[in-house]
Backbone as numpy.savetxt, mean C-alpha at the origin, in Angstrom:
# Nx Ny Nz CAx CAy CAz Cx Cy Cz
-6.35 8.25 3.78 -7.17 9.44 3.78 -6.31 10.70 3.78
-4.99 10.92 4.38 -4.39 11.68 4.66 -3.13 11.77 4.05
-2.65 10.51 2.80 -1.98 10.58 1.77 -1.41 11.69 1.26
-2.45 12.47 0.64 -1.57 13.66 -0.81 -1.07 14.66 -0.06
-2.15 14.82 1.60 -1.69 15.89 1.85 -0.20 15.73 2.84
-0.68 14.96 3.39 0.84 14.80 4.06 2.08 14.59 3.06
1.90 14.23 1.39 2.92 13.78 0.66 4.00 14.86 1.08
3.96 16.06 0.76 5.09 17.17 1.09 5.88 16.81 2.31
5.34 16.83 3.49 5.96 16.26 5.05 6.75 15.22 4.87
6.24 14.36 3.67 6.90 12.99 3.93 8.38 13.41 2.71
7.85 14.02 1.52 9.22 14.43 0.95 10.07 15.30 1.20
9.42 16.33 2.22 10.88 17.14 2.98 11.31 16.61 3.93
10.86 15.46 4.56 11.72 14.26 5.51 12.87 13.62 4.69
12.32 13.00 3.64 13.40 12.19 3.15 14.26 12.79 1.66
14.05 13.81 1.45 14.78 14.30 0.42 16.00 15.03 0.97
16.60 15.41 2.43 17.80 15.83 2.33 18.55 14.22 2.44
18.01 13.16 2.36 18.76 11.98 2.62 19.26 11.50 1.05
18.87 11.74 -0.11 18.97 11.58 -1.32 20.94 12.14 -1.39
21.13 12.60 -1.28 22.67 13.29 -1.08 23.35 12.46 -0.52
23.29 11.43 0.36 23.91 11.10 1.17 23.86 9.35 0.21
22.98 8.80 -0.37 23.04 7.77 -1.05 23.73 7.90 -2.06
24.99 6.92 -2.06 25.91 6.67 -3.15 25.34 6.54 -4.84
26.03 6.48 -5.50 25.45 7.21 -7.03 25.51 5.20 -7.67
26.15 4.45 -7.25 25.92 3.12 -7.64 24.63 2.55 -6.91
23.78 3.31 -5.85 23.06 2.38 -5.50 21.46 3.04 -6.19
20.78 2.71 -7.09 19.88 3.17 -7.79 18.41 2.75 -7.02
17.37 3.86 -7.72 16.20 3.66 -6.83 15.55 2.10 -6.55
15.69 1.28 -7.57 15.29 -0.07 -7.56 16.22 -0.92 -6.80
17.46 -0.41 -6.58 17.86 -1.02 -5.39 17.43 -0.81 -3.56
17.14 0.46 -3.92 16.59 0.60 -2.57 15.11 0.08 -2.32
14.42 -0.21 -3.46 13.14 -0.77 -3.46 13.07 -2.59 -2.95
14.40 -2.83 -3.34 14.71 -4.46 -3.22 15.08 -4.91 -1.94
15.81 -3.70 -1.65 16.09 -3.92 0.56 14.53 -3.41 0.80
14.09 -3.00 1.00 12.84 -2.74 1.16 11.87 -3.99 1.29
11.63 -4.24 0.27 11.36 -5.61 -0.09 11.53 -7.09 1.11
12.78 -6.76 0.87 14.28 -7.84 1.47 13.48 -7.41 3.34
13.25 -5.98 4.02 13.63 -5.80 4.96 11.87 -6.17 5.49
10.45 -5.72 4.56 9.43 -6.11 4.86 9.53 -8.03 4.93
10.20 -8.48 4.04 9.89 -10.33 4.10 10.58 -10.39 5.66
11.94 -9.67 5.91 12.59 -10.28 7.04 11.64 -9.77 8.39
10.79 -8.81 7.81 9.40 -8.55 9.57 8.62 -9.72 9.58
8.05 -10.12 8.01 7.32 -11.30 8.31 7.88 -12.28 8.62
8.96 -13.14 8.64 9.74 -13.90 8.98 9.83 -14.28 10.70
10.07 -12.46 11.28 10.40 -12.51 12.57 8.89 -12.37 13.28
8.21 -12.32 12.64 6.98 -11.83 13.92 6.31 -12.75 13.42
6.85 -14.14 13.07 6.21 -15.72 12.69 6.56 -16.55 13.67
7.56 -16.14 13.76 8.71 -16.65 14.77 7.95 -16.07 16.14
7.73 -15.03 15.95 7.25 -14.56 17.54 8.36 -13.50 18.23
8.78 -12.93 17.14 10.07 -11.99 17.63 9.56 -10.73 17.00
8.51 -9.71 17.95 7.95 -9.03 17.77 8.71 -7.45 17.41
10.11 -7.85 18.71 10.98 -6.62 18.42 11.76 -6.50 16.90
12.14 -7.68 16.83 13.07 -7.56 15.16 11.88 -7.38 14.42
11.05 -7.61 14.31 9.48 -7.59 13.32 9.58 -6.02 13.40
9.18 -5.35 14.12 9.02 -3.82 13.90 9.67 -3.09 13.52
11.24 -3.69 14.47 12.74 -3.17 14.01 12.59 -3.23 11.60
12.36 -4.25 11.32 12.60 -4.35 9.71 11.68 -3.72 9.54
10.07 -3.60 9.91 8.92 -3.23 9.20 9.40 -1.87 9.65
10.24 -0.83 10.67 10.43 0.17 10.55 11.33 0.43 9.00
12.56 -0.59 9.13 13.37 -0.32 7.70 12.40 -0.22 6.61
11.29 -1.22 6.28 10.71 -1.21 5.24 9.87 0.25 4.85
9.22 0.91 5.93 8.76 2.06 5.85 9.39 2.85 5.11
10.80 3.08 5.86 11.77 4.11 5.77 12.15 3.82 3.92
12.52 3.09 3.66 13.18 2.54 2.91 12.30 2.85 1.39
10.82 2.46 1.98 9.64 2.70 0.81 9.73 4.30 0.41
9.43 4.54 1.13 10.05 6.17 1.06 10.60 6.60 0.73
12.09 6.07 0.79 13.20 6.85 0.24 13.67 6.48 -1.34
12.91 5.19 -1.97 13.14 4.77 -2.88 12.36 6.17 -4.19
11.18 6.26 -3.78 10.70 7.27 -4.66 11.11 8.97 -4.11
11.91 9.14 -3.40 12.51 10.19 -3.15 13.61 10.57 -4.13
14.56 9.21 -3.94 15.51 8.92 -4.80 15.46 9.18 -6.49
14.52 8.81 -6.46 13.74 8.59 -8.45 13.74 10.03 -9.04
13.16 10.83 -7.65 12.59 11.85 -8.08 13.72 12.53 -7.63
14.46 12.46 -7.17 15.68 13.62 -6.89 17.00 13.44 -7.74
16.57 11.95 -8.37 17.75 12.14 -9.61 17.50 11.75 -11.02
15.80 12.27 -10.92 15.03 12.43 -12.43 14.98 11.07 -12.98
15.14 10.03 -12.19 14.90 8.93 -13.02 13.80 7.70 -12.43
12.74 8.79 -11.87 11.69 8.25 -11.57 10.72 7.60 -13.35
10.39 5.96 -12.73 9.66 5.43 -14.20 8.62 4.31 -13.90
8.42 4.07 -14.97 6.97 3.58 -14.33 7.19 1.99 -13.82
8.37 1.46 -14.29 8.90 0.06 -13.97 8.80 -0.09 -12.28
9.61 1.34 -11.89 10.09 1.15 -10.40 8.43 1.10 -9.76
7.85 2.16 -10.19 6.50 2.02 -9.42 5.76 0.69 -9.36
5.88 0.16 -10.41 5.47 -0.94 -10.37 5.95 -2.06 -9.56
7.13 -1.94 -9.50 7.66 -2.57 -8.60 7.65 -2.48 -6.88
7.60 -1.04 -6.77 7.59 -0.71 -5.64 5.76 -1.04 -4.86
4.90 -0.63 -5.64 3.24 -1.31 -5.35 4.03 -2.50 -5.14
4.29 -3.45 -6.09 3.95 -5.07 -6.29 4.83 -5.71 -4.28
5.99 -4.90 -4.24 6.47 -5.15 -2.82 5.77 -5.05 -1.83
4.97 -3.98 -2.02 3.91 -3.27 -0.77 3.06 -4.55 -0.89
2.23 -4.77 -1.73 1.03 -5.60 -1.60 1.45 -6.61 -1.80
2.39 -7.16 -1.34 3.15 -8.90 -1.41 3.31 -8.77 0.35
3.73 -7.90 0.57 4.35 -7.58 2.31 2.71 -7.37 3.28
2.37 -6.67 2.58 0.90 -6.45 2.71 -0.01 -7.33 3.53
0.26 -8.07 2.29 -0.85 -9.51 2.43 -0.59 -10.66 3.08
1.49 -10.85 2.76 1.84 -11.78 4.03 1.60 -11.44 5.48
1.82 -9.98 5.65 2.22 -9.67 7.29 1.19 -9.95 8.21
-0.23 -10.14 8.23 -1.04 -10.35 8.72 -1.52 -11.87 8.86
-0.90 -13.05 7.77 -0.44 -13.95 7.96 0.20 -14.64 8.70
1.34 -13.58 8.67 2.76 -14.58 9.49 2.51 -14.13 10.96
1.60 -13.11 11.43 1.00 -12.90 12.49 0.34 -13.32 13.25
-0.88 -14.38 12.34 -1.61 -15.26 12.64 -0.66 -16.59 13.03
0.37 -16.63 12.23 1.11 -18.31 12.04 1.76 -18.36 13.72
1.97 -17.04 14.07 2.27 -17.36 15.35 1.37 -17.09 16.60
0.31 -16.96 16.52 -0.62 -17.03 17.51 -0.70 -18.10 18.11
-0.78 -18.30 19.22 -1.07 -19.15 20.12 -2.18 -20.41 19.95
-2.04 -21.81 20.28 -3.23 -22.71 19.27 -4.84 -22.18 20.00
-4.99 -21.81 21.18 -6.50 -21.61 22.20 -6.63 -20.49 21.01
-5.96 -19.98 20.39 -6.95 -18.81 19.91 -7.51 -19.87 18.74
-7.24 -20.70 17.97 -8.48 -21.55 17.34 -8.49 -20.74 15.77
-9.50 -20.84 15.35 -9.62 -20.25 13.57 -9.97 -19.25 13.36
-10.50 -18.72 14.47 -11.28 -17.43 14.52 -10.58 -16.31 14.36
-9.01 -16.20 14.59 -8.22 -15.26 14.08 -8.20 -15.66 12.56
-7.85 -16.69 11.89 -7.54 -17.07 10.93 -9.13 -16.59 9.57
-10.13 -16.74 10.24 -11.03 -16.07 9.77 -11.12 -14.99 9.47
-10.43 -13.88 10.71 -11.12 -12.70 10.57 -9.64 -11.72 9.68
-8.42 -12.84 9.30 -7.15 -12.53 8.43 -7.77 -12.72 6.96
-8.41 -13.62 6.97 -9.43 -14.19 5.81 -10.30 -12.96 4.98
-11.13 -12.65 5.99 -12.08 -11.58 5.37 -11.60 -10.35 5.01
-10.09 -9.95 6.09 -9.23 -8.30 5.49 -8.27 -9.11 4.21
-8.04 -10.29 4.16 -7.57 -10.25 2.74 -8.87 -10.09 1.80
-9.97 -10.47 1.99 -10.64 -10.42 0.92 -10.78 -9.05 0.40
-10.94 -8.19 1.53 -11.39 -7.05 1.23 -10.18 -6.47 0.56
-8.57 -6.72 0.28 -7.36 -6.23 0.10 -7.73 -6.51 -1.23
-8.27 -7.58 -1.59 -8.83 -8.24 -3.27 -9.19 -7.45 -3.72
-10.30 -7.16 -3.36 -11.79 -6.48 -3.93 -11.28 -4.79 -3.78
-11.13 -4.28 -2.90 -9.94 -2.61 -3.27 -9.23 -2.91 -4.65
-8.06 -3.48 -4.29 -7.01 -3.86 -5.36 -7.78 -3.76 -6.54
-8.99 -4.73 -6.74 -9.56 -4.68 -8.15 -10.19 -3.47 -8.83
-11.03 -2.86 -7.94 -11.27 -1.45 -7.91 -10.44 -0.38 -8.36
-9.55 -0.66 -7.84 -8.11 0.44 -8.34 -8.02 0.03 -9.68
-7.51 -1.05 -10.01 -6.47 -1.16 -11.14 -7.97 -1.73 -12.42
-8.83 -1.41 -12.00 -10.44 -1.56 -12.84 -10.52 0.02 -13.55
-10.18 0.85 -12.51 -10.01 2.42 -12.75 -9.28 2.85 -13.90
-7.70 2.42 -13.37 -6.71 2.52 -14.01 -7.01 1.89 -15.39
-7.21 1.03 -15.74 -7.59 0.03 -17.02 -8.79 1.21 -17.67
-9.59 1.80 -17.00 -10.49 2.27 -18.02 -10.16 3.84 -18.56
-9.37 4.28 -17.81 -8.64 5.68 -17.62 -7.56 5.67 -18.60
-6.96 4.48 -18.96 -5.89 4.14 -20.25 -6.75 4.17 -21.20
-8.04 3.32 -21.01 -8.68 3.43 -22.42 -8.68 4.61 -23.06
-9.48 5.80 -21.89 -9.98 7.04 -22.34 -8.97 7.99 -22.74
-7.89 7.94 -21.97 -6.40 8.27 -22.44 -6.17 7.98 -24.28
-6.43 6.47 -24.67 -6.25 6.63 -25.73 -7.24 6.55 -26.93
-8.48 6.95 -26.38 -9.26 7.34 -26.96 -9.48 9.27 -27.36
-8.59 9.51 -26.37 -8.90 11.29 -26.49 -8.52 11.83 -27.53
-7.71 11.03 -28.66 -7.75 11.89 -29.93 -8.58 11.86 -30.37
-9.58 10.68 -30.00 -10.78 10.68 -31.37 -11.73 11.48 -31.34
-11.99 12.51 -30.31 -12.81 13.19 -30.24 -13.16 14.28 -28.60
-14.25 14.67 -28.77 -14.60 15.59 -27.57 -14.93 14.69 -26.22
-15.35 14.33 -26.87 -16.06 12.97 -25.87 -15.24 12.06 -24.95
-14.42 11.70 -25.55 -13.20 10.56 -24.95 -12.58 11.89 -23.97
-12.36 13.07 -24.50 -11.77 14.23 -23.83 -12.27 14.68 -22.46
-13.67 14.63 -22.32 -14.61 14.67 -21.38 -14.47 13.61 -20.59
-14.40 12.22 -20.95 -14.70 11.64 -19.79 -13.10 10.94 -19.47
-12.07 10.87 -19.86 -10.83 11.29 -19.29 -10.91 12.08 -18.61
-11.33 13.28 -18.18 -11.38 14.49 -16.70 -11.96 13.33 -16.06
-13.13 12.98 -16.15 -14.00 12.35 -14.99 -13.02 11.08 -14.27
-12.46 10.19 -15.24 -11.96 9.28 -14.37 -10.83 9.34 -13.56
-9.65 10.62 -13.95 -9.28 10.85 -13.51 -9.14 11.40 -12.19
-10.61 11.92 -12.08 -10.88 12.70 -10.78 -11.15 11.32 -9.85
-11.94 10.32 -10.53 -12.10 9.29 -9.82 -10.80 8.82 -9.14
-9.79 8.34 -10.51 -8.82 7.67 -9.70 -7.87 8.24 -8.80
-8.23 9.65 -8.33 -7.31 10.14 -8.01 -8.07 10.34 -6.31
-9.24 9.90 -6.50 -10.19 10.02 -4.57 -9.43 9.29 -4.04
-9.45 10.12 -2.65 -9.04 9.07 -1.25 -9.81 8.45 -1.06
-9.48 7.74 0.24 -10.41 6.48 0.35 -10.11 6.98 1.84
-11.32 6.38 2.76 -10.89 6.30 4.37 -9.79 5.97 4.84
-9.23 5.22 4.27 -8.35 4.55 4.71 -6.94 4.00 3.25
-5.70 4.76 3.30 -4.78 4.57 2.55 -3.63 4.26 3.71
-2.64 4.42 2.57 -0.84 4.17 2.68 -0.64 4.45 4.35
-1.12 5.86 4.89 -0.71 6.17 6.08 -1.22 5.48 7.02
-2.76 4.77 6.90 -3.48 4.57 8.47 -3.46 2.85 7.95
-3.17 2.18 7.02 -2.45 0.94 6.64 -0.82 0.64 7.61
0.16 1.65 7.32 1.20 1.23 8.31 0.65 1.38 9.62
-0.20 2.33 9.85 -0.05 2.49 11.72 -1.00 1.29 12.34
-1.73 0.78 11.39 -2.23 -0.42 11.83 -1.66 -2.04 11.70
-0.89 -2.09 10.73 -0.15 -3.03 10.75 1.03 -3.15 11.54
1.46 -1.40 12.10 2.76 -1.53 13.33 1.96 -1.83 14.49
0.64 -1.59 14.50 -0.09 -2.26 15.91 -0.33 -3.93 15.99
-0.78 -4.17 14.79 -0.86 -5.61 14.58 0.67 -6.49 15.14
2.00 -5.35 14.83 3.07 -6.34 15.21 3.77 -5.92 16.20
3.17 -4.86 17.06 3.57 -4.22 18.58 2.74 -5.13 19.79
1.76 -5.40 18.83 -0.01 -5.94 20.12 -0.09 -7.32 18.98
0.50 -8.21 19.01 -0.04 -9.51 17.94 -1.09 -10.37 18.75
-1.40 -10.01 19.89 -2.74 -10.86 20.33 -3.84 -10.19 20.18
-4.05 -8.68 19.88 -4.69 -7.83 18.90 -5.11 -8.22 17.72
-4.64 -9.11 17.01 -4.40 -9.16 15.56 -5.80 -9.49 15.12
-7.09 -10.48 16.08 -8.33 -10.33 15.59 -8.79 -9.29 15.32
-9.41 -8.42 16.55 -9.74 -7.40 16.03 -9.11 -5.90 15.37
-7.99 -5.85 15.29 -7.24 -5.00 14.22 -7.94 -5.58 12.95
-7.66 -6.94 12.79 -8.01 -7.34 11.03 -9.24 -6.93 11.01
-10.59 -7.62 11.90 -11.95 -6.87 11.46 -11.86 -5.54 11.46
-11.15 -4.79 12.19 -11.19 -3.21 11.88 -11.08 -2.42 10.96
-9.33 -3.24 10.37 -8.84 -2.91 9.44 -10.24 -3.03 8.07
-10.46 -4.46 8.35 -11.47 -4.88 7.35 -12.62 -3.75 6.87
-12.93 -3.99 8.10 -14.19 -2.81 8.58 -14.14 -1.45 7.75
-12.93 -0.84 7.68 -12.40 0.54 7.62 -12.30 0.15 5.69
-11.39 -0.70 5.18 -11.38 -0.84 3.97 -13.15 -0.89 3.13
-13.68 -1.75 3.61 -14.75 -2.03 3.17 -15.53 -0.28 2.81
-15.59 0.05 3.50 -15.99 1.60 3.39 -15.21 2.49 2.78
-14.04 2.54 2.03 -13.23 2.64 0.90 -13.60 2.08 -0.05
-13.91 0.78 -0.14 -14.89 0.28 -1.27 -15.99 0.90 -1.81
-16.79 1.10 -0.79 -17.72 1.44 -0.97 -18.07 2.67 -1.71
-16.77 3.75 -0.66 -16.29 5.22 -1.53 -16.07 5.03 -2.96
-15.04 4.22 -3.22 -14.51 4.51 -4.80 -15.51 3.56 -5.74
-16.06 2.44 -5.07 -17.35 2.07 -6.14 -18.22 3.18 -6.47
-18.86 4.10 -5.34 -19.71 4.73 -5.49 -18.99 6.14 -6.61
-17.82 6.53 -6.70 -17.49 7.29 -7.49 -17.22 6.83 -9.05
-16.80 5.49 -9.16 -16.80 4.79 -10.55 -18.13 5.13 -11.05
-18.94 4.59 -10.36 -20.59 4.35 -10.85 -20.91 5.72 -11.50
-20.75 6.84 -10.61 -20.84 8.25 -11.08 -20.48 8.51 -12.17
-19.13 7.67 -12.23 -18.15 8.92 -13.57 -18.26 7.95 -14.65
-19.05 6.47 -14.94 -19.07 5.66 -15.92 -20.76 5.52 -16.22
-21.63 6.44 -15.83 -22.97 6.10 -15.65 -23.24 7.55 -16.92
């Protein structure tokens, strides 16, 4: 929810650090420790080692961050890295609440495992939403030479794909650093989490419908 606007805060944090990264180590490398440092949280907070879990999922934060800082502070931000950099997020994403569950205790039973169940579903059904957007927003993109029309409703989807949702990038980490600060939490964080996405759904369905109706 608080994404675009905080974006500035978050790039005058990490853009005097761009100077200080060596000129051999390129943005897709820092996207790959990143990567490297989110698998090694899920790893440790499977294990039940809650401190190294936060300790990496702090690196991974940091790290996500500084990769598109990097791009953009030495002009060689592209669409590969982004892609890459999403595909890490929502791989880390989707394990971490997993490997959370894998170490719960057996008395807690399925009922955590359920309610990990239903916030992945809902991680599905967003995800599809988005990149449903994106897919129709290329169309209109390359439809806008052919006329007024394609011109017109390119504004609209754009405006679409560009809505917040209740719940983005920012209130996603602070709930998943609770999920691996409090892991006997982890039921109801996931229905919350769930809870909170679902009504993001609901937001950006209800704006598709608008701008394709």
């Amino acid at each position: 929810m608080y994404d675009i606007s905080l974006r500035p805060l978050k790039d005058g944090l990490f853009d005097p650090f761009c100077k200080y990264v060596p000129g051999f180590v390129t943005p897709l490398h820092v996207t790959s420790l990143a990567f490297v440092a989110g698998l090694a949280s899920c790893y440790s907070i499977a294990s039940a080692n809650s401190t190294f879990a936060l300790l990496f999922w702090a690196l991974n934060r940091s790290l996500d961050c500084l990769d598109g800082a990097l791009a953009r502070h030495r002009g060689t931000a592209s669409d590969l890295g982004g892609f890459l950099d999403l595909l890490g997020d929502f791989i880390i994403y989707s394990l971490l609440p997993i490997a959370i569950a894998r170490a719960s205790p057996p008395e807690v039973g399925c009922s955590v495992w359920i309610s990990v169940a239903v916030l992945e579903a809902t991680f599905h059904v967003n995800n599809f939403i988005l990149f449903y957007v994106a897919a129709i927003a290329e169309k209109a993109s390359n439809a806008e030479g052919s006329g007024q029309a394609g011109k017109g409703r390119r504004k609209e989807l754009t405006s679409v794909m560009m809505r917040p949702a209740l719940i983005e990038g920012m209130e996603s980490g602070l709930i998943f650093t609770a999920m691996l600060a409090y892991p006997s939490a982890l039921q109801i964080l996931s229905w919350t989490m769930a809870g909170l996405v679902s009504v993001g759904i609901i937001q950006r369905t209800s704006w598709v419908v608008k701008a394709l109706a």
